[in-house]
N, CA, C and O atoms as a CHARMM CRD file, in Angstrom:
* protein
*
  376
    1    1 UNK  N    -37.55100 -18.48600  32.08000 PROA 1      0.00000
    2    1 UNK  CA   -37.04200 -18.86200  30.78000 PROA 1      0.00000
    3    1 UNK  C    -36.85500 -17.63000  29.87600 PROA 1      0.00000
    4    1 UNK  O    -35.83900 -17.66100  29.18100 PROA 1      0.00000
    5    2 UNK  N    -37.64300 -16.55900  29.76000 PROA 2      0.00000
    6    2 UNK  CA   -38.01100 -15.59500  29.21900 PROA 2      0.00000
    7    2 UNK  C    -36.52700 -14.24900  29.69500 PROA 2      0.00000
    8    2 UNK  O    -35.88200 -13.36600  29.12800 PROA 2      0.00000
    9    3 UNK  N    -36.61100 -14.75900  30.79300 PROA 3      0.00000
   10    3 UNK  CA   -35.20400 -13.75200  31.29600 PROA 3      0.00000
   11    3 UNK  C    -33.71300 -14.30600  30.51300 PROA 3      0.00000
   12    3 UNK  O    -32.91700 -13.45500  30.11500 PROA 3      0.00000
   13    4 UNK  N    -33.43100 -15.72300  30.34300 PROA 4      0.00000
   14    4 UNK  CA   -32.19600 -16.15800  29.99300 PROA 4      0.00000
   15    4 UNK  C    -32.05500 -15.75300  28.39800 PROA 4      0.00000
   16    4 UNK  O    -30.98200 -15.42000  27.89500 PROA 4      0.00000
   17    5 UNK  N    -33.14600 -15.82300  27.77300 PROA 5      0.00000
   18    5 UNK  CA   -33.66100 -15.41100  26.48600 PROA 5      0.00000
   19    5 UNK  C    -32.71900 -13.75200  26.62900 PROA 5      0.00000
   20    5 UNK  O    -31.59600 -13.60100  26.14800 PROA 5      0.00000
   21    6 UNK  N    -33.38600 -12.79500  27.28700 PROA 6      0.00000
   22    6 UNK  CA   -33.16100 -12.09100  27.16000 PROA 6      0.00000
   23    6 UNK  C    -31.91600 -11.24800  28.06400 PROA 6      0.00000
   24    6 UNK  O    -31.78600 -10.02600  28.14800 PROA 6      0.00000
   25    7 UNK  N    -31.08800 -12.28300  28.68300 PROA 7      0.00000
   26    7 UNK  CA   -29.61000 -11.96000  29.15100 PROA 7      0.00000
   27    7 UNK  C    -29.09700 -12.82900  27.74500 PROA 7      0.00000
   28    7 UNK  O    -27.90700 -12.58800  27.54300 PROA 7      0.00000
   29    8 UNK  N    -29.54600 -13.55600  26.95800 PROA 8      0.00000
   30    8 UNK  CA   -28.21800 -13.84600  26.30900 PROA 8      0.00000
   31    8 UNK  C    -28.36600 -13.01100  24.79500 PROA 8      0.00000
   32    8 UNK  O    -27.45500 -13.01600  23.96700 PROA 8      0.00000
   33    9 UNK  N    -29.60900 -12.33300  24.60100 PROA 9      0.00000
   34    9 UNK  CA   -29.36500 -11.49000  23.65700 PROA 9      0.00000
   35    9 UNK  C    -28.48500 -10.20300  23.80300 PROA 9      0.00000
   36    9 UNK  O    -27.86300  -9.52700  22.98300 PROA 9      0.00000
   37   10 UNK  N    -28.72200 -10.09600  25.57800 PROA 10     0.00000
   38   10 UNK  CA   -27.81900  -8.89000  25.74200 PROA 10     0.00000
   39   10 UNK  C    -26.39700  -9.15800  25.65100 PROA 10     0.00000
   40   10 UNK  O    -25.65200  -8.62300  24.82900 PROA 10     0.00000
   41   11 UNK  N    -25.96800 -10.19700  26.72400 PROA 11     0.00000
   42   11 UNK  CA   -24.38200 -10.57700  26.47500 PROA 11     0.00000
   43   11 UNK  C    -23.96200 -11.05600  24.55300 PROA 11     0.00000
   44   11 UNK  O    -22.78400 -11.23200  24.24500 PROA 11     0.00000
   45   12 UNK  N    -24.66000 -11.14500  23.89600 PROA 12     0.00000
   46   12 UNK  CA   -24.31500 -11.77000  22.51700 PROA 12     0.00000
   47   12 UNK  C    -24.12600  -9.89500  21.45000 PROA 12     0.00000
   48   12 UNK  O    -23.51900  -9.63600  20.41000 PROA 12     0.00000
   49   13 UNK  N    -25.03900  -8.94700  22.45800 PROA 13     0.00000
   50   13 UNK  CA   -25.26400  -7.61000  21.20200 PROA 13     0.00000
   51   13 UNK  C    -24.42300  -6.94900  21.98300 PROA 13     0.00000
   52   13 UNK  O    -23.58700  -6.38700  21.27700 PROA 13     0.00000
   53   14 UNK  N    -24.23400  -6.73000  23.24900 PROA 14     0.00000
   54   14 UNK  CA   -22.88800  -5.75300  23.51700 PROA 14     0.00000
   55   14 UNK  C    -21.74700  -6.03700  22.70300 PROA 14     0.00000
   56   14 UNK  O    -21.22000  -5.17700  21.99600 PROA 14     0.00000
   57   15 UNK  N    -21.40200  -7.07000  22.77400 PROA 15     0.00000
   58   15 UNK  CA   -19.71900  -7.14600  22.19600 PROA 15     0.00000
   59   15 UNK  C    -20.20500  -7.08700  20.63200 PROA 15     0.00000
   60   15 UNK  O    -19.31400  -6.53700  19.98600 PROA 15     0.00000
   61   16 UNK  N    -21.30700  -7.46200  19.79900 PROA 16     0.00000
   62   16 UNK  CA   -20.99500  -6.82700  18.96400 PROA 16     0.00000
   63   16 UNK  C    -21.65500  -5.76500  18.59500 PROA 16     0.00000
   64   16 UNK  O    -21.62300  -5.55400  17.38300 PROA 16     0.00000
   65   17 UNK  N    -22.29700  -4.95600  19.29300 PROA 17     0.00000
   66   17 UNK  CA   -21.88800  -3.32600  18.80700 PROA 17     0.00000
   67   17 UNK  C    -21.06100  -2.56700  19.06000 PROA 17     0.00000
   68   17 UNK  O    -20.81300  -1.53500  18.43700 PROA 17     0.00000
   69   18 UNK  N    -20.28700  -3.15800  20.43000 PROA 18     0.00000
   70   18 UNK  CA   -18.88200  -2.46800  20.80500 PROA 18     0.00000
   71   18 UNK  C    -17.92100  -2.82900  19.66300 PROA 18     0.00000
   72   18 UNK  O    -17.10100  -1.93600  19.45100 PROA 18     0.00000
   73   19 UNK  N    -17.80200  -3.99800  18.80600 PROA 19     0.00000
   74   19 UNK  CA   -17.33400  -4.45400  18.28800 PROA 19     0.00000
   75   19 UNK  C    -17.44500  -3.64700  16.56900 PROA 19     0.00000
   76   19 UNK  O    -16.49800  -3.50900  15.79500 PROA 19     0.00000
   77   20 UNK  N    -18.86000  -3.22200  16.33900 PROA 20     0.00000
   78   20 UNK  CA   -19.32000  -2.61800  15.66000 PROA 20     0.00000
   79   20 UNK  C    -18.41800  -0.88100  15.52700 PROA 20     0.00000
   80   20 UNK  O    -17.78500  -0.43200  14.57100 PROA 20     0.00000
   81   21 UNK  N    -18.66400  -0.33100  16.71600 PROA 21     0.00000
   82   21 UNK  CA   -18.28200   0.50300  17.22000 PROA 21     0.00000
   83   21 UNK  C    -16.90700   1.17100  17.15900 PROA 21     0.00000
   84   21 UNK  O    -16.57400   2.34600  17.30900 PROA 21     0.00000
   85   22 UNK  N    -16.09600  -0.12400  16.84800 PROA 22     0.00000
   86   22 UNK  CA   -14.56300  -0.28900  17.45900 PROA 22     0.00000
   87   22 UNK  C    -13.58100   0.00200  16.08600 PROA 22     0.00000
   88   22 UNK  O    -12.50000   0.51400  15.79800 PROA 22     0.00000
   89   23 UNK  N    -15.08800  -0.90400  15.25500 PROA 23     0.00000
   90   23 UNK  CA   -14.07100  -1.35800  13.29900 PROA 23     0.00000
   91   23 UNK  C    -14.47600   0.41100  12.46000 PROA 23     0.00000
   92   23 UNK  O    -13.75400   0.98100  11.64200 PROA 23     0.00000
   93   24 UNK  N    -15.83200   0.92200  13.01600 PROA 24     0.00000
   94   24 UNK  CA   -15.90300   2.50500  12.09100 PROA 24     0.00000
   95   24 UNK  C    -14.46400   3.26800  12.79700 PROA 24     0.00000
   96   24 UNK  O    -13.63100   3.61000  11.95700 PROA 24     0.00000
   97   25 UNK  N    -14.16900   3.51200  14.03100 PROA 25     0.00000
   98   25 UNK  CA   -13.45300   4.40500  14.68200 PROA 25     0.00000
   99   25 UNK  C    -12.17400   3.93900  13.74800 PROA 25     0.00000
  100   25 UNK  O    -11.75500   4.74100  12.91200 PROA 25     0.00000
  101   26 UNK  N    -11.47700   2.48500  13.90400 PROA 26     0.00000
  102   26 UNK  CA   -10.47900   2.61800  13.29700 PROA 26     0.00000
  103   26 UNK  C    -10.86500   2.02200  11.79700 PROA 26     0.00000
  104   26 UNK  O    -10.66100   0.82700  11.58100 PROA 26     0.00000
  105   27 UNK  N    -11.23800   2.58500  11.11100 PROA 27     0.00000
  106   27 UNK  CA   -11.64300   2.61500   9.76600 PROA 27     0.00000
  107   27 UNK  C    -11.33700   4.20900   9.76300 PROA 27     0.00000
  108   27 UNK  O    -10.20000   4.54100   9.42900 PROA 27     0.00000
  109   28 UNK  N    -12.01600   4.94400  10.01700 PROA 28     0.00000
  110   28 UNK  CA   -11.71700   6.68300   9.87900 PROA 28     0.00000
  111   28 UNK  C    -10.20400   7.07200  10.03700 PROA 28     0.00000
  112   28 UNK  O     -9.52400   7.90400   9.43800 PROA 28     0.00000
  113   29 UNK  N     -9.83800   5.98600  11.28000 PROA 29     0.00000
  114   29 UNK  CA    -8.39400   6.42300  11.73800 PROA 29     0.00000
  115   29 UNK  C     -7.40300   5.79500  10.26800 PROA 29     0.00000
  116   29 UNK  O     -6.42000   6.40800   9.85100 PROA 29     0.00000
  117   30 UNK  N     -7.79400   4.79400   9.79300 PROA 30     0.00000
  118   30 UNK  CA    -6.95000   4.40200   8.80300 PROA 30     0.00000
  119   30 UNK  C     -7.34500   5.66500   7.87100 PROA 30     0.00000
  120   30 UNK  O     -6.42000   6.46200   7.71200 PROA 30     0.00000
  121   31 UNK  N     -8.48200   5.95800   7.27500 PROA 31     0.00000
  122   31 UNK  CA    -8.57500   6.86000   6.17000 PROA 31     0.00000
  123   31 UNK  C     -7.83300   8.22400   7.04700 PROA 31     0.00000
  124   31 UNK  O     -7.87800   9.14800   6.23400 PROA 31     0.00000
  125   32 UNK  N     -7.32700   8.62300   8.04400 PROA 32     0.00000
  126   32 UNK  CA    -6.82000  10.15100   8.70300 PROA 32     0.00000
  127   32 UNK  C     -4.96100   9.31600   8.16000 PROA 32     0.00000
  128   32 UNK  O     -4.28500   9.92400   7.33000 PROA 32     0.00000
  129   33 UNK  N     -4.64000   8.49700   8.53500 PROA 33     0.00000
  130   33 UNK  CA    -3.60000   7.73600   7.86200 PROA 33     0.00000
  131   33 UNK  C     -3.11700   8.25600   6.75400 PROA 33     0.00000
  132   33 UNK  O     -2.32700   9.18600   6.59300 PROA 33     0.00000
  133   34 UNK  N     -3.85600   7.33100   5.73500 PROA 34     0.00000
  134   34 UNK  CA    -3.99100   7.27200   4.63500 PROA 34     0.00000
  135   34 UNK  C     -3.61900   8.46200   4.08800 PROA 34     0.00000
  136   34 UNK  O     -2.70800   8.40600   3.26200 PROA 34     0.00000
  137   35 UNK  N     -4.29300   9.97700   4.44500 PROA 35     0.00000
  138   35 UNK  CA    -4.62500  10.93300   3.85900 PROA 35     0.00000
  139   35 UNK  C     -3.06600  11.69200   4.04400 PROA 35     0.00000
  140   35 UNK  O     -2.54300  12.33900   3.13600 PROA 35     0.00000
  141   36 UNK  N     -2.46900  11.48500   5.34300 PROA 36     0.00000
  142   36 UNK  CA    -1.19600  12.12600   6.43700 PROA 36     0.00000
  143   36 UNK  C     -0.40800  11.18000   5.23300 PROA 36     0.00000
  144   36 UNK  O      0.39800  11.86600   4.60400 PROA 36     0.00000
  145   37 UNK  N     -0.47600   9.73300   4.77900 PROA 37     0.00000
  146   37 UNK  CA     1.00600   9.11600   4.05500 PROA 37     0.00000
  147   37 UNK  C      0.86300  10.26400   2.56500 PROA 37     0.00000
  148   37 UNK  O      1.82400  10.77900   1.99400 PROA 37     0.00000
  149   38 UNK  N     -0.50400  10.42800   2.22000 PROA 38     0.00000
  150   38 UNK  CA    -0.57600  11.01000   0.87000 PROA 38     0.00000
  151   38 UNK  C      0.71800  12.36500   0.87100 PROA 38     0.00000
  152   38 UNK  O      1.72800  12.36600   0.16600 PROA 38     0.00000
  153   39 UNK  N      0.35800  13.30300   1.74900 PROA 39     0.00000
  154   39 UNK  CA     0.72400  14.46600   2.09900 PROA 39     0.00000
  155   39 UNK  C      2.39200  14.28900   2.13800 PROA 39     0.00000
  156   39 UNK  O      3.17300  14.93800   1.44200 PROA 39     0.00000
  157   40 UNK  N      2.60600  13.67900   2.71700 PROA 40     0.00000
  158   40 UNK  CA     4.20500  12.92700   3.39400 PROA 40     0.00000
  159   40 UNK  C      4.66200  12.51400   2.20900 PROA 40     0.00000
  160   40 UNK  O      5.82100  12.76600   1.87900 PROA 40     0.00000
  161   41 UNK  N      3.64800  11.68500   1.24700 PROA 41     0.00000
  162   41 UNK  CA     4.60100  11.61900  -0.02500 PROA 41     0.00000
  163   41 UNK  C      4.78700  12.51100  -0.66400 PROA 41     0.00000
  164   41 UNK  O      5.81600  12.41400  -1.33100 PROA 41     0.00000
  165   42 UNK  N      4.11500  13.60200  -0.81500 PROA 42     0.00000
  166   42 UNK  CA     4.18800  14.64400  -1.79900 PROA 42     0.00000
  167   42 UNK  C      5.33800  15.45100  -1.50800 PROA 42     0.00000
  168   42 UNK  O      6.18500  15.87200  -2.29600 PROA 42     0.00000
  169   43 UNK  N      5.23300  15.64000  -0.00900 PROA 43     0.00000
  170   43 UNK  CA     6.44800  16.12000   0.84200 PROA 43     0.00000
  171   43 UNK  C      8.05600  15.77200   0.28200 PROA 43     0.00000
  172   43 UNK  O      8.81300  16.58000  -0.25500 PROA 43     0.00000
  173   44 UNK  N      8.28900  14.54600   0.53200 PROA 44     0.00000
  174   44 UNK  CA     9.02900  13.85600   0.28000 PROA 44     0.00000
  175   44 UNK  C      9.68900  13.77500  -0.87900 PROA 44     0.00000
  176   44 UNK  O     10.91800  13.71700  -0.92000 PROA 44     0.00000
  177   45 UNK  N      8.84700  13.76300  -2.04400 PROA 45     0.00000
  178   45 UNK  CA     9.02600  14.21700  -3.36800 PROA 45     0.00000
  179   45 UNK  C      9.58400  15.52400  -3.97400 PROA 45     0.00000
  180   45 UNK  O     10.40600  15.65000  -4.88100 PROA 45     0.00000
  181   46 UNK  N      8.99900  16.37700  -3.31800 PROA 46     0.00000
  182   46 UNK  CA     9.25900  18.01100  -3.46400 PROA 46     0.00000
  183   46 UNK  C     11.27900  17.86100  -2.91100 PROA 46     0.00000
  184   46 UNK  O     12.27000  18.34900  -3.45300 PROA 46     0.00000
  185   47 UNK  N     11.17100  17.13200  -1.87200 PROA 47     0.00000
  186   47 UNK  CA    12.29300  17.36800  -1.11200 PROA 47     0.00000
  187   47 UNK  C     13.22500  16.44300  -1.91200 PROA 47     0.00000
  188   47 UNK  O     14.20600  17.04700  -2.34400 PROA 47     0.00000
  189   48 UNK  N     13.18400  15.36000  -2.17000 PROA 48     0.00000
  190   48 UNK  CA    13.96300  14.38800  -3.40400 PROA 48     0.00000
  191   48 UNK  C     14.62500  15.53400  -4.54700 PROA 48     0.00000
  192   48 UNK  O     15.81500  15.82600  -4.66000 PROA 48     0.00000
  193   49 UNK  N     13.89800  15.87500  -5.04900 PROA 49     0.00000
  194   49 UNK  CA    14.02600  16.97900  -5.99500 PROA 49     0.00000
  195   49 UNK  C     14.71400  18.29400  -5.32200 PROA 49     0.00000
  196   49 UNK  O     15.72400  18.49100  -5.99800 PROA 49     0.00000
  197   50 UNK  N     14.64500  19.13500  -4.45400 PROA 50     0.00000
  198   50 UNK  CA    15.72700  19.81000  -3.83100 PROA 50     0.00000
  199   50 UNK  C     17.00300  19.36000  -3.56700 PROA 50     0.00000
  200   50 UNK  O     18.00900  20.06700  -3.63500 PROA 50     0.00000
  201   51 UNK  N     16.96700  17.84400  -3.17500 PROA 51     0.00000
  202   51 UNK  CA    17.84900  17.23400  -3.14000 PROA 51     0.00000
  203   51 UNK  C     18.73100  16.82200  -4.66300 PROA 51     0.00000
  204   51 UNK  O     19.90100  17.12100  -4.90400 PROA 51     0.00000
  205   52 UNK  N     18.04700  16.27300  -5.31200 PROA 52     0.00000
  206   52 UNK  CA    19.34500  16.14200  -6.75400 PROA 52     0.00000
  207   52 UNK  C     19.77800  17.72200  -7.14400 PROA 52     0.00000
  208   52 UNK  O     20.93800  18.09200  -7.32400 PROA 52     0.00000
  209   53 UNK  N     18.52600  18.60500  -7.23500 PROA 53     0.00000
  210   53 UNK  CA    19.15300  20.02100  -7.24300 PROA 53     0.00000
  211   53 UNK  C     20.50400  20.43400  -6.53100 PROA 53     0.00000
  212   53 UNK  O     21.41200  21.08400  -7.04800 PROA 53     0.00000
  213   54 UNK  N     20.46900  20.03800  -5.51600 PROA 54     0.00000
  214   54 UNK  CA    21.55800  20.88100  -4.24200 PROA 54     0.00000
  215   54 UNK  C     23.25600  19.66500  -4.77000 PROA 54     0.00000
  216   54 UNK  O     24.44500  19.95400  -4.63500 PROA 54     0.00000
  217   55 UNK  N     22.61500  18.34700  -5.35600 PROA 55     0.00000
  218   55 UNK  CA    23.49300  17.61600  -5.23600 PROA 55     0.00000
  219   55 UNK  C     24.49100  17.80100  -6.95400 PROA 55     0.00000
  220   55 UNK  O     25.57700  17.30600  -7.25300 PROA 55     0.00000
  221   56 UNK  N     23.54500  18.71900  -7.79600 PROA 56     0.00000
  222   56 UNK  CA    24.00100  19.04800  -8.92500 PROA 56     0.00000
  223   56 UNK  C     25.09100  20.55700  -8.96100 PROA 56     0.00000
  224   56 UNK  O     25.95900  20.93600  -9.74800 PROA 56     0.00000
  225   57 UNK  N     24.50500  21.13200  -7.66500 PROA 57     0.00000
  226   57 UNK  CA    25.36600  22.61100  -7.59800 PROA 57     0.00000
  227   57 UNK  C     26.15200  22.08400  -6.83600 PROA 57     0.00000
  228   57 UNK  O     27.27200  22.58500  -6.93300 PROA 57     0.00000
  229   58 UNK  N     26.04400  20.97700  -5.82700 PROA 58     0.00000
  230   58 UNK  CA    27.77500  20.33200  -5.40200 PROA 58     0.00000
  231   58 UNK  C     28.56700  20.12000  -6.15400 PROA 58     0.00000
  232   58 UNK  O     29.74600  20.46900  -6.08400 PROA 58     0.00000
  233   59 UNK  N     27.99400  19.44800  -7.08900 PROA 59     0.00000
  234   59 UNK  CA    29.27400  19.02800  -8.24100 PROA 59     0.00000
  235   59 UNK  C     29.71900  19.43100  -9.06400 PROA 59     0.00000
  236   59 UNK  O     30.56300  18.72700  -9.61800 PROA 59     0.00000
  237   60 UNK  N     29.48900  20.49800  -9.51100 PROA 60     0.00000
  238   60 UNK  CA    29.63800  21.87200 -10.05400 PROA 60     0.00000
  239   60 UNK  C     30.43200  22.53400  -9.39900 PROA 60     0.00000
  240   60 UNK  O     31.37200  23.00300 -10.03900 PROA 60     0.00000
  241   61 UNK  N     30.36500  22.84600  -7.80400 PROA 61     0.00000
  242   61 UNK  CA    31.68600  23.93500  -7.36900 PROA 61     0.00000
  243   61 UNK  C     32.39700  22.53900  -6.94900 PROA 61     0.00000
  244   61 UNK  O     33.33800  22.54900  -6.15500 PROA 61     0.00000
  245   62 UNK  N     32.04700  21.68900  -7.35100 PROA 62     0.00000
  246   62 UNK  CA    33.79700  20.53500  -6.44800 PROA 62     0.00000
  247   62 UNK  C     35.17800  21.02100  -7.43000 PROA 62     0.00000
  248   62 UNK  O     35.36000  21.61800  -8.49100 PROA 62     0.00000
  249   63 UNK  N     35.92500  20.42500  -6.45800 PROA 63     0.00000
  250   63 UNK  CA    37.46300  20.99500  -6.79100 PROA 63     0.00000
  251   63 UNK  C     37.59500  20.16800  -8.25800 PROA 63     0.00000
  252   63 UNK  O     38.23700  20.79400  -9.10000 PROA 63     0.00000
  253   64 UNK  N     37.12900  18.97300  -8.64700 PROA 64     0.00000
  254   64 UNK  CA    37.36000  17.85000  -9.53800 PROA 64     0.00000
  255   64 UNK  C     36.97500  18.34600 -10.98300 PROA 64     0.00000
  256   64 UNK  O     37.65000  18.11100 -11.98600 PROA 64     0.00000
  257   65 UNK  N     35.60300  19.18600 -10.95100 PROA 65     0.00000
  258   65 UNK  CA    35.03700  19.51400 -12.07600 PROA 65     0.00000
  259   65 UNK  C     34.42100  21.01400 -11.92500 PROA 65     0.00000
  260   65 UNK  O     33.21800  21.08700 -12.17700 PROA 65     0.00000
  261   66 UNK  N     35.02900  22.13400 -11.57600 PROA 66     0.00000
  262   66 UNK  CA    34.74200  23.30800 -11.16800 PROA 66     0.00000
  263   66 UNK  C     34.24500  23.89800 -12.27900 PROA 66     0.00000
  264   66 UNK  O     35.00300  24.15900 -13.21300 PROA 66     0.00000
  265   67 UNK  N     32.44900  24.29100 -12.35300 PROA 67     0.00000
  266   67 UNK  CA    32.11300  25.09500 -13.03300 PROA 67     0.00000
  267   67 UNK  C     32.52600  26.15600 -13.01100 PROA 67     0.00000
  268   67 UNK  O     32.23600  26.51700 -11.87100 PROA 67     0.00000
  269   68 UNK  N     33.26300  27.34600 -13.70600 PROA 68     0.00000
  270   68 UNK  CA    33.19900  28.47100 -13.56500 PROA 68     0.00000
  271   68 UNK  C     32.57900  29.70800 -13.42200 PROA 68     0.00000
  272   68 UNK  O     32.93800  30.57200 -12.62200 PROA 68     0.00000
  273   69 UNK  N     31.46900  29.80600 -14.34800 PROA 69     0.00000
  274   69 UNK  CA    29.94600  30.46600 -14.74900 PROA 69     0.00000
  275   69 UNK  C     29.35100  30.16000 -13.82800 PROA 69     0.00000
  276   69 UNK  O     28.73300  31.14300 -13.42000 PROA 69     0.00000
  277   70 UNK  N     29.11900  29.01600 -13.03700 PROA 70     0.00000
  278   70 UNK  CA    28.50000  28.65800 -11.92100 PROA 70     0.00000
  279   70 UNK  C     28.50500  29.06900 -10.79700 PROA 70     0.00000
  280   70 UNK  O     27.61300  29.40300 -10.01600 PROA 70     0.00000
  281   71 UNK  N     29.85700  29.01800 -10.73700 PROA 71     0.00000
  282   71 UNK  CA    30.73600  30.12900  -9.67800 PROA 71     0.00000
  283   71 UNK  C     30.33100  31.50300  -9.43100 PROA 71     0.00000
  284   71 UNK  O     29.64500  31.95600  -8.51500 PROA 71     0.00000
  285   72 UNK  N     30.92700  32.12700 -10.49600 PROA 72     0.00000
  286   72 UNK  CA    30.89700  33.31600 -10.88600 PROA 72     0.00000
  287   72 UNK  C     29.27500  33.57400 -10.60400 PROA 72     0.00000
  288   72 UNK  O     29.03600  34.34500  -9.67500 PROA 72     0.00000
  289   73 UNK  N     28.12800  33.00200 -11.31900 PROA 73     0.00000
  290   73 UNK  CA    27.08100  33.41400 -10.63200 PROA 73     0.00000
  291   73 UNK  C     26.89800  33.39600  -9.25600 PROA 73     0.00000
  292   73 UNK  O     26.43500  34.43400  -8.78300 PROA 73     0.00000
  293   74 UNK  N     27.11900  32.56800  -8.55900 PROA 74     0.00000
  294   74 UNK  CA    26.79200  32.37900  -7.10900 PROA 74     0.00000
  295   74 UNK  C     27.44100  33.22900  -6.39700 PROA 74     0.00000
  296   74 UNK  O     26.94200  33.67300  -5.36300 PROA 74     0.00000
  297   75 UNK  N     28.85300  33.66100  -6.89300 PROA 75     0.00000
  298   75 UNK  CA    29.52900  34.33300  -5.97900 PROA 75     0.00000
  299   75 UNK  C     28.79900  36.03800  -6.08200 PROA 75     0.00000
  300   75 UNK  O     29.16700  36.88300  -5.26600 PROA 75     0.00000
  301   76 UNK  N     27.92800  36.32600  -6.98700 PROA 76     0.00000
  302   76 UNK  CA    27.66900  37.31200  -7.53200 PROA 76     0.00000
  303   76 UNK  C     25.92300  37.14500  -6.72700 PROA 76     0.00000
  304   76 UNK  O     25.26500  38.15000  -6.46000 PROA 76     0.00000
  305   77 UNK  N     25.57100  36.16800  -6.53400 PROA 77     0.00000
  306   77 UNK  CA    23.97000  36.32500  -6.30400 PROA 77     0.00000
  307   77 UNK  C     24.48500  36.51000  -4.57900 PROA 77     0.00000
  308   77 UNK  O     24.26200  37.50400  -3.88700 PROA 77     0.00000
  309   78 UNK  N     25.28400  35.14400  -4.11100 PROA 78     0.00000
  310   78 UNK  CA    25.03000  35.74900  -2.50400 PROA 78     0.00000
  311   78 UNK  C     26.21300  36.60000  -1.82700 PROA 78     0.00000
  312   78 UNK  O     26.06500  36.82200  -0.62500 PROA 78     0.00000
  313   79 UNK  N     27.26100  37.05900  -2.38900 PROA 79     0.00000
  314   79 UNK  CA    28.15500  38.28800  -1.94700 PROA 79     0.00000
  315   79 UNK  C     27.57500  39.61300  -2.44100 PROA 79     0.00000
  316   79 UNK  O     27.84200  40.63900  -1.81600 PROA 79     0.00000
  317   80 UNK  N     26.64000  39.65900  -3.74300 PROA 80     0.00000
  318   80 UNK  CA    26.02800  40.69300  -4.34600 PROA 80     0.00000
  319   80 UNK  C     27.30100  41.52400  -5.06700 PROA 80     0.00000
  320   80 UNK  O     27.11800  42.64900  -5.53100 PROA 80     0.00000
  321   81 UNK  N     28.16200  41.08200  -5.09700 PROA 81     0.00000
  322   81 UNK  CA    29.36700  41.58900  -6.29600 PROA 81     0.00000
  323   81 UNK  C     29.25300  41.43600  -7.63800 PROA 81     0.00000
  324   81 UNK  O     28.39600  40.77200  -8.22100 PROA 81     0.00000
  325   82 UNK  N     30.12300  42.05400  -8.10800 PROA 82     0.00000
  326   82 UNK  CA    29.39200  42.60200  -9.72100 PROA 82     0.00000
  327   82 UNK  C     31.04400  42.97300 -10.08600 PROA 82     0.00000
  328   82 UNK  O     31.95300  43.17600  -9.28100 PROA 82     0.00000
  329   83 UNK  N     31.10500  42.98900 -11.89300 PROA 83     0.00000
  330   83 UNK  CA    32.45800  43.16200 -12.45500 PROA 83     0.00000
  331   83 UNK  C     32.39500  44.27900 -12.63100 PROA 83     0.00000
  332   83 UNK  O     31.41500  44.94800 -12.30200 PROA 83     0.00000
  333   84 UNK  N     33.51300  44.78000 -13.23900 PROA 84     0.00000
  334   84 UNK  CA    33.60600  46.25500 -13.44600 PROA 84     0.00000
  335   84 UNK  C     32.97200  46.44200 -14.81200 PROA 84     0.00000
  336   84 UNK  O     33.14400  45.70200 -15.78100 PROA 84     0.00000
  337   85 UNK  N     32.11100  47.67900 -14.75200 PROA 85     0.00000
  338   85 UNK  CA    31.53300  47.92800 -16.21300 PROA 85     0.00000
  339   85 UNK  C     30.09700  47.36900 -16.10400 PROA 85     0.00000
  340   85 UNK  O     29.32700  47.71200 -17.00100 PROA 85     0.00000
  341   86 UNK  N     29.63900  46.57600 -15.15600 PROA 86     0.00000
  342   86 UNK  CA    28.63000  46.58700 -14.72900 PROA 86     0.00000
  343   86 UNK  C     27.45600  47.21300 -14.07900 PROA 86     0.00000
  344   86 UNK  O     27.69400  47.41500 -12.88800 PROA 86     0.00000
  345   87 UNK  N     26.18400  47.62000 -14.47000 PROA 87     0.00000
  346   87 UNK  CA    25.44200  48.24300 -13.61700 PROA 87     0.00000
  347   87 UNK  C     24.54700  47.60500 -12.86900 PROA 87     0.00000
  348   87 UNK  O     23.92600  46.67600 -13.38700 PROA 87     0.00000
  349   88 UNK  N     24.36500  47.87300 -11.86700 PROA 88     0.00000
  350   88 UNK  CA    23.39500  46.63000 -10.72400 PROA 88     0.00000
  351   88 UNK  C     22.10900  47.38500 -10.76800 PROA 88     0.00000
  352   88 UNK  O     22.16100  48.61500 -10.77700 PROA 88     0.00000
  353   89 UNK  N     20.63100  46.59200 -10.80300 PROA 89     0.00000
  354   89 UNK  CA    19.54600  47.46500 -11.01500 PROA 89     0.00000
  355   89 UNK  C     18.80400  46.57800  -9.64400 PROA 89     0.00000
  356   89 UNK  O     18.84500  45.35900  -9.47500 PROA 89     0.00000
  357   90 UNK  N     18.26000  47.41500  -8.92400 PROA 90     0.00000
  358   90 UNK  CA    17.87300  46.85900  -7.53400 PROA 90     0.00000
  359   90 UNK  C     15.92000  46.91800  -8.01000 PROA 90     0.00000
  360   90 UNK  O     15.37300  47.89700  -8.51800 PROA 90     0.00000
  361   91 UNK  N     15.30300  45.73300  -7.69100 PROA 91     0.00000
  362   91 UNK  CA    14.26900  45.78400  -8.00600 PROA 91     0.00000
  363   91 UNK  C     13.04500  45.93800  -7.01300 PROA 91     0.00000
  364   91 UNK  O     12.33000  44.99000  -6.68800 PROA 91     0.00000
  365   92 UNK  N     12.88600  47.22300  -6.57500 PROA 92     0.00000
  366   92 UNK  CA    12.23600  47.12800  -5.11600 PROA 92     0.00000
  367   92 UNK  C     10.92200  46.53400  -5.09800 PROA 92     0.00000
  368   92 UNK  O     10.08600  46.99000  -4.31800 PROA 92     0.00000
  369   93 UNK  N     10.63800  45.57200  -5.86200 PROA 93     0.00000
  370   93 UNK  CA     9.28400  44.77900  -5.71600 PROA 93     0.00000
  371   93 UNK  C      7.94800  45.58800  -6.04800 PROA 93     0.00000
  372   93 UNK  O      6.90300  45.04200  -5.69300 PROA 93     0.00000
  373   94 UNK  N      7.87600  46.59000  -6.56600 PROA 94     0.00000
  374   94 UNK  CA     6.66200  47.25000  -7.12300 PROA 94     0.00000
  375   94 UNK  C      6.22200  46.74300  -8.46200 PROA 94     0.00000
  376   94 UNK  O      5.22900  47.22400  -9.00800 PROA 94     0.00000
């Protein structure tokens, strides 16, 4: 009698400490989640914002509404051209 006693405490506590066992692991895994969506949003955000940026200097050089000054800077920051009467001062990072 004493044995069935003590097979059915065993079959009744395995499954739940495996069970026990099973809900911390994915409990941590949700908080490793959790922490990866935080990051991803911030991500995401930063990049939203590059994005209306990039989508504001589109519309600026479009053919429809062509900034000029806009132009003129850009063509000047990445060709490195300059008007006449201009002096270019190179800033070697010191």
């Amino acid at each position: 009698m004493r044995l069935r006693w003590v097979l059915l405490f065993v079959a009744l506590a395995l499954p739940a400490a495996w069970l026990s066992v099973k809900s911390v692991q994915d409990y941590q895994a949700l908080q490793g989640f959790t922490a990866q969506a935080a990051v991803l949003d911030e991500k995401l955000s930063g990049l939203r914002g590059e994005n209306t940026n990039l989508q504001i200097q589109i519309h600026r050089l479009s053919a429809n509404s062509i900034d000029l000054d806009f132009l003129d800077e850009r063509v000047r920051l990445v060709l490195g051209l300059a008007a006449k009467g201009e002096t270019i001062i190179f800033d070697s990072g010191l």
